[in-house]
Backbone as CSV, one residue per row, in Angstrom:
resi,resn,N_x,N_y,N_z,CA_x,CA_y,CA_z,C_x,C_y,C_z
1,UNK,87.189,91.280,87.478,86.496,92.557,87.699,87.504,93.686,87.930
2,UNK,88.161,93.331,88.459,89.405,94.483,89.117,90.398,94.939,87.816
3,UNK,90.853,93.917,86.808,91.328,94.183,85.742,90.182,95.338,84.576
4,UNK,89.349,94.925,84.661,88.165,95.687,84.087,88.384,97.218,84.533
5,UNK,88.181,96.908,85.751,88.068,98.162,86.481,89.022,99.202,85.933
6,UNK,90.239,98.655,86.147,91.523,99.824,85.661,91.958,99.642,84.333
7,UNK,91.217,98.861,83.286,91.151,99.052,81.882,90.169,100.493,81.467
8,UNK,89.243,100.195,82.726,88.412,101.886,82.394,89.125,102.541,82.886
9,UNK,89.526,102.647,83.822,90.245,103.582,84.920,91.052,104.831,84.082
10,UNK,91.919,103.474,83.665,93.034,103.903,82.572,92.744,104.816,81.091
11,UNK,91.731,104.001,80.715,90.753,104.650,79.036,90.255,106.214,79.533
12,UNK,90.242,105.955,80.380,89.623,107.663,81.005,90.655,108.675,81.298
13,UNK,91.331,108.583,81.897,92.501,108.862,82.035,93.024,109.437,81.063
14,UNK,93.284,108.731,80.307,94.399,108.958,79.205,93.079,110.132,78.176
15,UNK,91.897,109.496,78.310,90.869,110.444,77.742,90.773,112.557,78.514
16,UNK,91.272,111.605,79.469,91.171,113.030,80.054,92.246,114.039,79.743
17,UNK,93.273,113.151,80.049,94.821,114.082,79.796,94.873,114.778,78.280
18,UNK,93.852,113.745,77.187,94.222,114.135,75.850,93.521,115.368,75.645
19,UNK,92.432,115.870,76.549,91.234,116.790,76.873,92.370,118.089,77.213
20,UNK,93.324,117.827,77.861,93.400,119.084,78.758,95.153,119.460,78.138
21,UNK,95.600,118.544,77.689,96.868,118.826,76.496,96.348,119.445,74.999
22,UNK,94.813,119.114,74.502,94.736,119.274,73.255,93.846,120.854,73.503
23,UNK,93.615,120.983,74.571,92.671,121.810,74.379,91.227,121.764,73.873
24,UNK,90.778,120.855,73.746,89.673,119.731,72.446,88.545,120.238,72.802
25,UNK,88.477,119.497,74.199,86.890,119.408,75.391,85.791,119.149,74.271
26,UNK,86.727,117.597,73.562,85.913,116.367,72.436,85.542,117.478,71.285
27,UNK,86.261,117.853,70.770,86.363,118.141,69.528,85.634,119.554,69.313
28,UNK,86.825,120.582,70.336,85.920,121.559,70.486,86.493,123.016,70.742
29,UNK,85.554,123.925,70.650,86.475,125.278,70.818,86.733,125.559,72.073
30,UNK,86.465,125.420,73.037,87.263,125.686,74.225,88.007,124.988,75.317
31,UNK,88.551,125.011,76.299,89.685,124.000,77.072,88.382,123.935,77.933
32,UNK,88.274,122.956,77.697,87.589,121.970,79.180,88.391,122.429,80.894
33,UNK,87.051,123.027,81.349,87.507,124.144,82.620,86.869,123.003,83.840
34,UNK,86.398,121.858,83.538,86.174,121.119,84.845,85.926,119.689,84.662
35,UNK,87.096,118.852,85.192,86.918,117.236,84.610,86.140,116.128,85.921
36,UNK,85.739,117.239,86.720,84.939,116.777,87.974,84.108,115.227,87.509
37,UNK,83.115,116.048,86.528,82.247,115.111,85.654,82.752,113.747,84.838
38,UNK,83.914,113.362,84.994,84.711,112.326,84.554,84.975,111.473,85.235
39,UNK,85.010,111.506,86.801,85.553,110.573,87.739,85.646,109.232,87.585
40,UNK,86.341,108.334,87.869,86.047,106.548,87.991,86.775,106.533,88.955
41,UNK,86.819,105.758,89.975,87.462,105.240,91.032,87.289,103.913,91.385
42,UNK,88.159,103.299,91.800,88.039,101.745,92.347,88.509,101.673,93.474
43,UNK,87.494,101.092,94.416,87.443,100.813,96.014,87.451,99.461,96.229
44,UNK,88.005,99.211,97.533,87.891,97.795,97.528,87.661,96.624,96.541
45,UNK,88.416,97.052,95.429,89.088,96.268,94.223,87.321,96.281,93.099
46,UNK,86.827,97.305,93.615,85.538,97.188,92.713,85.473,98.659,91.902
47,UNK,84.651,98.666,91.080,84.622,99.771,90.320,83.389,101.024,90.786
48,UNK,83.548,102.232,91.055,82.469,102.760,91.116,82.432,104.245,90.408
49,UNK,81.275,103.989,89.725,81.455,105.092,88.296,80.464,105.885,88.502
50,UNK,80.782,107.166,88.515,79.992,108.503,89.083,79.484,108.379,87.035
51,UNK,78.771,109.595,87.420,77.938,109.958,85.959,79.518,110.705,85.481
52,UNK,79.972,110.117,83.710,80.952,110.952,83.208,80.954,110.990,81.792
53,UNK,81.778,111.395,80.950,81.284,112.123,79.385,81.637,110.329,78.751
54,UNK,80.426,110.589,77.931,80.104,109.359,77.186,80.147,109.808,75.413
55,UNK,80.986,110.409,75.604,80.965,110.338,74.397,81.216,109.691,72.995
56,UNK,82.513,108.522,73.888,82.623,107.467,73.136,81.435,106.483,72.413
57,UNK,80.375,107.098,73.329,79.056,105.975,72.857,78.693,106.681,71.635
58,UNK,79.237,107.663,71.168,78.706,108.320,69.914,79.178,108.314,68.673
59,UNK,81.073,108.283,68.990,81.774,108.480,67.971,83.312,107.614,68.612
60,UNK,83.947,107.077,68.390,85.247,106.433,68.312,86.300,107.689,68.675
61,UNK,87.178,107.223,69.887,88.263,108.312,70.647,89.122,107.768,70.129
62,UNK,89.357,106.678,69.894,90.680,105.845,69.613,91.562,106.658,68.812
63,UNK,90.877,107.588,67.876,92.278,108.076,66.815,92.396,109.475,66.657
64,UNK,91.532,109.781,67.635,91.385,111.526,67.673,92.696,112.226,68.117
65,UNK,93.782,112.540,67.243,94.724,113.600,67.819,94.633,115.029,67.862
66,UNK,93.869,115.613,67.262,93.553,116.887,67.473,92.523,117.098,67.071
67,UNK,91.770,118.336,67.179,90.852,118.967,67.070,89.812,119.102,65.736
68,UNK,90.744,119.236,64.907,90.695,119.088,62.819,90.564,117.818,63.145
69,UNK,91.063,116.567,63.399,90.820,115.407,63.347,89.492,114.962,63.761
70,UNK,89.457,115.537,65.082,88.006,115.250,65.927,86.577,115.945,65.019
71,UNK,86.894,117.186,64.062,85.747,117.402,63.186,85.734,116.633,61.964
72,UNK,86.527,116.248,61.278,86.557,115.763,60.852,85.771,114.192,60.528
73,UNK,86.059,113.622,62.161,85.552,112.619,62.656,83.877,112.833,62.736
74,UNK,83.506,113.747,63.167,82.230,113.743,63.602,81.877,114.156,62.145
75,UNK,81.949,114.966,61.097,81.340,114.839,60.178,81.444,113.848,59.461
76,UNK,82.054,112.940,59.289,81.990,111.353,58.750,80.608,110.766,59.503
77,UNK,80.819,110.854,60.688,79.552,110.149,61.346,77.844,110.205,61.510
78,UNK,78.207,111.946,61.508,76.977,112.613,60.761,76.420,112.333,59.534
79,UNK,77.600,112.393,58.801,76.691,112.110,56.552,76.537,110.589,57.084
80,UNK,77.340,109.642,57.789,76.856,107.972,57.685,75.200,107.891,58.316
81,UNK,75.310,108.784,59.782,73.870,108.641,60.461,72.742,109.049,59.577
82,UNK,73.272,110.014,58.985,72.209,111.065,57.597,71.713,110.306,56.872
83,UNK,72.328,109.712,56.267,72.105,108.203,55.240,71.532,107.198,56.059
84,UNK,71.303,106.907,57.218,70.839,105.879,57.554,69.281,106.026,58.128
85,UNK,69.240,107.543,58.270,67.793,108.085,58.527,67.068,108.284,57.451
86,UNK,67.566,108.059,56.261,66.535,108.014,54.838,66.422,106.895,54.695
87,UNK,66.791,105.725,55.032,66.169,104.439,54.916,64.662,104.088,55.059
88,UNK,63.729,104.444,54.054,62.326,104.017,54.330,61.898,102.899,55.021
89,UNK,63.107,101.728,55.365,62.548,100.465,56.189,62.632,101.017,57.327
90,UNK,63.236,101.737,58.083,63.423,101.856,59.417,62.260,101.709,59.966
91,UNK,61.987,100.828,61.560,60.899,100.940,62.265,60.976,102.654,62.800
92,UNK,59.868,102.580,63.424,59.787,103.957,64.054,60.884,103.898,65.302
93,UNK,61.196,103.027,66.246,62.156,102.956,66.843,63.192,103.200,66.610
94,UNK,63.582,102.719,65.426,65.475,102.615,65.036,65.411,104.244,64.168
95,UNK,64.072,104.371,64.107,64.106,106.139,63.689,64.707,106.834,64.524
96,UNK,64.253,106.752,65.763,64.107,107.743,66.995,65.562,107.897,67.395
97,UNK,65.796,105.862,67.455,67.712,106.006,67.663,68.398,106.606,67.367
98,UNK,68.536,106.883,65.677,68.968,107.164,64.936,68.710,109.141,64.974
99,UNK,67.942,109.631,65.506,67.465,111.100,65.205,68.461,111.046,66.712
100,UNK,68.329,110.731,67.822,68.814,111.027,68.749,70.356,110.739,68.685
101,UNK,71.173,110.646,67.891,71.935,110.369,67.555,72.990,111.257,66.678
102,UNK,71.819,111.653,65.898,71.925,112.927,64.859,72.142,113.987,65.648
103,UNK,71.464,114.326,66.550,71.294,115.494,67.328,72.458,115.426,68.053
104,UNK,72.904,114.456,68.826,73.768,114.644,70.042,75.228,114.828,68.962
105,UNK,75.506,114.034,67.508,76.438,115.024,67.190,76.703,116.370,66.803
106,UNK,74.738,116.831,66.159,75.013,118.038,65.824,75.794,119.045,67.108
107,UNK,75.007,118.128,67.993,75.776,119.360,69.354,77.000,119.127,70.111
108,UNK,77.953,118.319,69.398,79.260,117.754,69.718,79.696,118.588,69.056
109,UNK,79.408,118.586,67.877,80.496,119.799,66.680,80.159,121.131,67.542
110,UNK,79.288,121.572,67.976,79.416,122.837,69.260,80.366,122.792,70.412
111,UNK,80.474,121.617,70.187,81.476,121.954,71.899,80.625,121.194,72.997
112,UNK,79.396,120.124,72.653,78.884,119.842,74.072,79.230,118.413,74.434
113,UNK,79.559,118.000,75.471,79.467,116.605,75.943,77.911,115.800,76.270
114,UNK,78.421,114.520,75.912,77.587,113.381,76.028,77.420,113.335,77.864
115,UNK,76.461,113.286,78.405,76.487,112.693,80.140,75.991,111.271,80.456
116,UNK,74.809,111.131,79.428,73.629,110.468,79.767,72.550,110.231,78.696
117,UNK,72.398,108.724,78.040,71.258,108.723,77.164,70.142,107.857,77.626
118,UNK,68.842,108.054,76.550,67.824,106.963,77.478,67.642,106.777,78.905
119,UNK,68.097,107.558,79.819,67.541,107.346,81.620,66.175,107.988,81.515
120,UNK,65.492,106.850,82.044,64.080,106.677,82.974,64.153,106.347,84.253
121,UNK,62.978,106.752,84.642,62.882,105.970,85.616,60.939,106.163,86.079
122,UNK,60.020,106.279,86.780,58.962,105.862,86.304,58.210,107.343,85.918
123,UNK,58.467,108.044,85.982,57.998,109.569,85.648,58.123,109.450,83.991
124,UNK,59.569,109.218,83.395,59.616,109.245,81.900,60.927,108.589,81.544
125,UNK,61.283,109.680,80.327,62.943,108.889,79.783,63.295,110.695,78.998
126,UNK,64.281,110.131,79.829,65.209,111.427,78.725,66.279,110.631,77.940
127,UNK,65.644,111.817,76.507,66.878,110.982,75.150,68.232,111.768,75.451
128,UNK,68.322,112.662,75.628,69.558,112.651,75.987,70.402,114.019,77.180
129,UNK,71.302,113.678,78.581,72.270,114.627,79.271,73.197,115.231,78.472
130,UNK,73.126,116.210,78.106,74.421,116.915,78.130,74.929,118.191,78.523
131,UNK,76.353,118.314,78.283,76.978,119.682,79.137,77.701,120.953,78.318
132,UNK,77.215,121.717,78.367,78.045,122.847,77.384,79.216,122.716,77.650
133,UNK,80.240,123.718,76.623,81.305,124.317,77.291,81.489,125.523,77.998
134,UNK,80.275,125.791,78.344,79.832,127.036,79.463,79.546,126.470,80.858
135,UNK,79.245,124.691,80.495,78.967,124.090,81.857,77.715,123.854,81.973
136,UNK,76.813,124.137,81.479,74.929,124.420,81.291,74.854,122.754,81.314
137,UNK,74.030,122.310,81.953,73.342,120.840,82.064,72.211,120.907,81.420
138,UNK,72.319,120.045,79.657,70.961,120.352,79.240,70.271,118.947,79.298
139,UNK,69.229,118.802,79.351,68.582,118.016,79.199,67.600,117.806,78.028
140,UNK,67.921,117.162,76.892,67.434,117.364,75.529,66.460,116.294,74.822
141,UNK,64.827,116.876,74.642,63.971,116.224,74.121,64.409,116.203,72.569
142,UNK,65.030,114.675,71.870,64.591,114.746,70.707,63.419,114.504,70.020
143,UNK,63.006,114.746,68.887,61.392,114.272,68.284,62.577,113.656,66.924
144,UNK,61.817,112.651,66.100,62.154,112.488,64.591,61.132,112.090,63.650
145,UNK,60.919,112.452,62.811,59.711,112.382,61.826,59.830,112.629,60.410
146,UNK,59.293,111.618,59.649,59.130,111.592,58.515,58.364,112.092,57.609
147,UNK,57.003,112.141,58.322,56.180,113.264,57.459,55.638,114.269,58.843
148,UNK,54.735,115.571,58.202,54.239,116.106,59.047,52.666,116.040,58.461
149,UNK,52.058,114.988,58.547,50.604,114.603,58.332,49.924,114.505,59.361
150,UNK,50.435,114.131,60.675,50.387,114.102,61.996,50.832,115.322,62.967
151,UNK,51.170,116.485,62.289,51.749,117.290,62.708,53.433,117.148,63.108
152,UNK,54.281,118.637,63.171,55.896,118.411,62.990,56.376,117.835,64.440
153,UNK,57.428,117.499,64.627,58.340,116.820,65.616,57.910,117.897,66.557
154,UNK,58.615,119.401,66.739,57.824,119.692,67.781,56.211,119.925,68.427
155,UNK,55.674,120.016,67.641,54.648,119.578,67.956,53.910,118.511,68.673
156,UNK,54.940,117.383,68.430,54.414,115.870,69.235,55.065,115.972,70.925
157,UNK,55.970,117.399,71.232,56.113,117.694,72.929,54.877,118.853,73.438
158,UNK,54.131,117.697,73.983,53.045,118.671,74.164,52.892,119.071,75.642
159,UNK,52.449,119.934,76.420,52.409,120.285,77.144,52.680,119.261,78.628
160,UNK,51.597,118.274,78.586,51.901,116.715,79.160,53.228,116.518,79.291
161,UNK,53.566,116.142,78.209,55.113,115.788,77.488,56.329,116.639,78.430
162,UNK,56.383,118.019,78.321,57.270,118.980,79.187,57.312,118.808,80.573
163,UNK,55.985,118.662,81.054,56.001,118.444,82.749,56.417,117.210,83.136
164,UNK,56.582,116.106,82.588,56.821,114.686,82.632,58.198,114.513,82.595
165,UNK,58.949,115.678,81.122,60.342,115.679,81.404,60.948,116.111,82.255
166,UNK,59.841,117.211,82.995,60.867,118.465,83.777,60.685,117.781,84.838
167,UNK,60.064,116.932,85.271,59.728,115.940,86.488,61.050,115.121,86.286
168,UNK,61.133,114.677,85.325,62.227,113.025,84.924,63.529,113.802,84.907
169,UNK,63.756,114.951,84.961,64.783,115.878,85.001,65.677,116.363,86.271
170,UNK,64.417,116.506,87.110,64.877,116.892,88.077,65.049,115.515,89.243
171,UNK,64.481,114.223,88.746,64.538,113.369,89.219,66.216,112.680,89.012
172,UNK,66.522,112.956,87.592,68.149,112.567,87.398,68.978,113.388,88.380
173,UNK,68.609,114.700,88.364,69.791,115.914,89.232,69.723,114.970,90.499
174,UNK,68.271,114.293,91.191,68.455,114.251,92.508,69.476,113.105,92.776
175,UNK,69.359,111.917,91.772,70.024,110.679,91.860,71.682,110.721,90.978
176,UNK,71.640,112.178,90.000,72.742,111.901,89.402,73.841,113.110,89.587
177,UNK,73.349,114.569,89.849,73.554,115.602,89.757,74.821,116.216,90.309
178,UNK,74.838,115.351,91.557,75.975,115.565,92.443,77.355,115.364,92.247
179,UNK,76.873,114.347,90.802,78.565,113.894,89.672,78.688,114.741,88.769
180,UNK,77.792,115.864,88.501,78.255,116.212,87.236,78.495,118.241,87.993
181,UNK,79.411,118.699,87.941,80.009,120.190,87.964,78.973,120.933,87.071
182,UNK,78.418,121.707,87.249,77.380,122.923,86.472,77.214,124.006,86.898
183,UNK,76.489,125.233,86.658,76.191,126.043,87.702,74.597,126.270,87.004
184,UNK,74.030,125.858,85.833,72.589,125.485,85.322,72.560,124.831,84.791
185,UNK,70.603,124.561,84.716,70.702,123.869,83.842,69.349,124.184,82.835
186,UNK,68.887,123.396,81.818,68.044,123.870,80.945,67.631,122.549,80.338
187,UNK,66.235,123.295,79.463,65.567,121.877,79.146,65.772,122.623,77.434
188,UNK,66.032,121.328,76.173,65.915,121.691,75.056,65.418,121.006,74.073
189,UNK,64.600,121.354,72.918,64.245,120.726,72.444,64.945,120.933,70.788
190,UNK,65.101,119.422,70.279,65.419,119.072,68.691,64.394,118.764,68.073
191,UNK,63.927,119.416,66.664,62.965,118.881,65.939,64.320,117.756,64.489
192,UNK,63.899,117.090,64.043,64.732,116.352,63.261,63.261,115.696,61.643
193,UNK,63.158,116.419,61.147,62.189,116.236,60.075,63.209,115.458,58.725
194,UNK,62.895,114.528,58.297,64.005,113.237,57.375,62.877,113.486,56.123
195,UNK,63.065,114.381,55.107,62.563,114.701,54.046,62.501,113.422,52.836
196,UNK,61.500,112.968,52.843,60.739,112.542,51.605,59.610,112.427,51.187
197,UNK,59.510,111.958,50.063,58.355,112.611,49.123,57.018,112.643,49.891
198,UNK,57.463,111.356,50.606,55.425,111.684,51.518,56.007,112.329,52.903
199,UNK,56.719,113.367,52.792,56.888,114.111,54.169,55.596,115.056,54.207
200,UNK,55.401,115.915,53.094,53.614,116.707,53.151,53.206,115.978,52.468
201,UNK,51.524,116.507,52.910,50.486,115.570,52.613,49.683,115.749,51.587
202,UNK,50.379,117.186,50.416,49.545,117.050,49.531,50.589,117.648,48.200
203,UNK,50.123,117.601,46.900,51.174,117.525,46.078,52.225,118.609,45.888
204,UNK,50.997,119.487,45.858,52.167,121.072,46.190,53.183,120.615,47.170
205,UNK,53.151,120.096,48.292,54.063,120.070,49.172,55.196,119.021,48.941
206,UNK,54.623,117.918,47.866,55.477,116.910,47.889,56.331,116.932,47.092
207,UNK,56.043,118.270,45.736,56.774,118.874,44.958,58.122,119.721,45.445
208,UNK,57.756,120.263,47.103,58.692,120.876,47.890,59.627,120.019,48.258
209,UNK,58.924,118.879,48.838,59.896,118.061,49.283,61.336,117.454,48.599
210,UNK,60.619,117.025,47.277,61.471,116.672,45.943,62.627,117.510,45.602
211,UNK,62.717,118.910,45.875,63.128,120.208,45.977,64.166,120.244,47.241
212,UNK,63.619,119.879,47.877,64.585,120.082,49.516,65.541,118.829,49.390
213,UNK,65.329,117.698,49.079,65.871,116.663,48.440,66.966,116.864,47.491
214,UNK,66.672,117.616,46.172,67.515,117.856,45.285,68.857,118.971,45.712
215,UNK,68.345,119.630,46.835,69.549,120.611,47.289,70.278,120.124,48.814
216,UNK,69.984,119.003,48.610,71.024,118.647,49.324,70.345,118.735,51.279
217,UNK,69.285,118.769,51.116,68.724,119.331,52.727,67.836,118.262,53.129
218,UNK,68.053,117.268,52.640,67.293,115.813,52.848,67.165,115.999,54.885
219,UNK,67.547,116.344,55.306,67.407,116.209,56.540,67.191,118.064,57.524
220,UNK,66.190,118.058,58.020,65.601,119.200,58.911,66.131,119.295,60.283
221,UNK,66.924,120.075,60.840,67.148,120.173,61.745,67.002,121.240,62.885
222,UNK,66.491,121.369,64.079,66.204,122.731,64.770,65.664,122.438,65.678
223,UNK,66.819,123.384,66.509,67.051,123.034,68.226,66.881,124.196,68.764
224,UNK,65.615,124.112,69.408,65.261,124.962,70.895,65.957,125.407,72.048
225,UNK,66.426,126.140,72.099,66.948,126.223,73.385,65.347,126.521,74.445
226,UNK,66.298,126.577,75.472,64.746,126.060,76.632,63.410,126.414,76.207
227,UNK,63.190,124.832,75.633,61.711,124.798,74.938,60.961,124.859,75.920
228,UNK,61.041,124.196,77.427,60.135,124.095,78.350,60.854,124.387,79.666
């Protein structure tokens, strides 16, 4: 356990230093102004890990030397995730994965960090924490959808839906908040619409679709800032 411990200890570390030599703050336009949110420490030969940037869960640090590298990186990962959200087998689950996924890099190539994905607890689940490079703690509803026959991605956060997050939201600040440096925070929402032919429900539309397809826009994207 103790070897564990300072194998992270260390991975962070060295994650951090590469943050504040490269100027990056993970593949990004401005110098990371607070590594508060990073902490690991080991006490009494055990590990104890405050909430810190996860971004590795998104994209591979291992070879990132600079900044051009780090975009670079994330747009590889993006066209692979892109391609894997037009897969017509996908369950609706490995959809959702996959859209929430999409999103948290679109907002990496901005400059934001990973904090926190999937936390529930019995109020709800947030898909995903993250932190500007302004410092803003967002808390981000994704939707993903294939057609809008059922109505579009935002549409399926319905009023219910917002108070449940902003509940499950403020329930993370109380249990998690105290690890992460901010001075706000905000709730946002991603719509993620994965264009094909039965995305509308009638031919005129499916003629559009075929269209949005052919230029290259197979995938819909559009993010709310504080939707709720």
């Amino acid at each position: 356990m103790q070897k564990i411990a300072k194998f992270v200890l260390e991975k962070y570390r060295k994650y951090t230093e590469f943050l504040i030599q490269h100027a990056v703050y993970s593949f990004y336009p401005q110098c990371l102004k607070n590594l508060d949110y990073c902490s690991i420490s080991t006490e009494n030969s055990s590990m104890i890990t405050q909430k810190h940037i996860i971004d590795d869960e998104i994209i591979s640090l291992d070879e990132i030397d600079d900044a051009e590298t780090a975009q670079v990186f994330l747009q590889e990962k993006l066209e692979q995730v892109s391609n894997e959200l037009q897969d017509d087998s996908l369950e609706s689950k490995e959809l959702g994965k996959l859209g929430e996924t999409y999103a948290a890099l679109r907002l990496m190539q901005k400059g934001w960090h990973v904090i926190d994905r999937n936390w529930h607890c019995r109020n709800g689940e947030l898909d995903l924490v993250m932190i500007t490079p302004e410092q803003k703690l967002v808390f981000v509803e994704v939707k993903t959808r294939r057609s809008v026959r059922c109505g579009t991605p935002l549409e399926a956060i319905t009023q219910e839906k917002c108070s449940k997050l902003r509940t499950t939201g403020m329930k993370w600040l109380e249990e998690c908040g105290s690890d992460i440096s901010h001075y706000r925070i905000r709730f946002d929402a991603v719509s993620i619409l994965v264009i094909n032919k039965y995305t509308y429900p009638d031919s005129a539309y499916e003629l559009q679709s075929l269209e949005e397809i052919e230029d290259n826009s197979s995938i819909q994207f559009k993010h709310v800032q504080g939707a709720f």
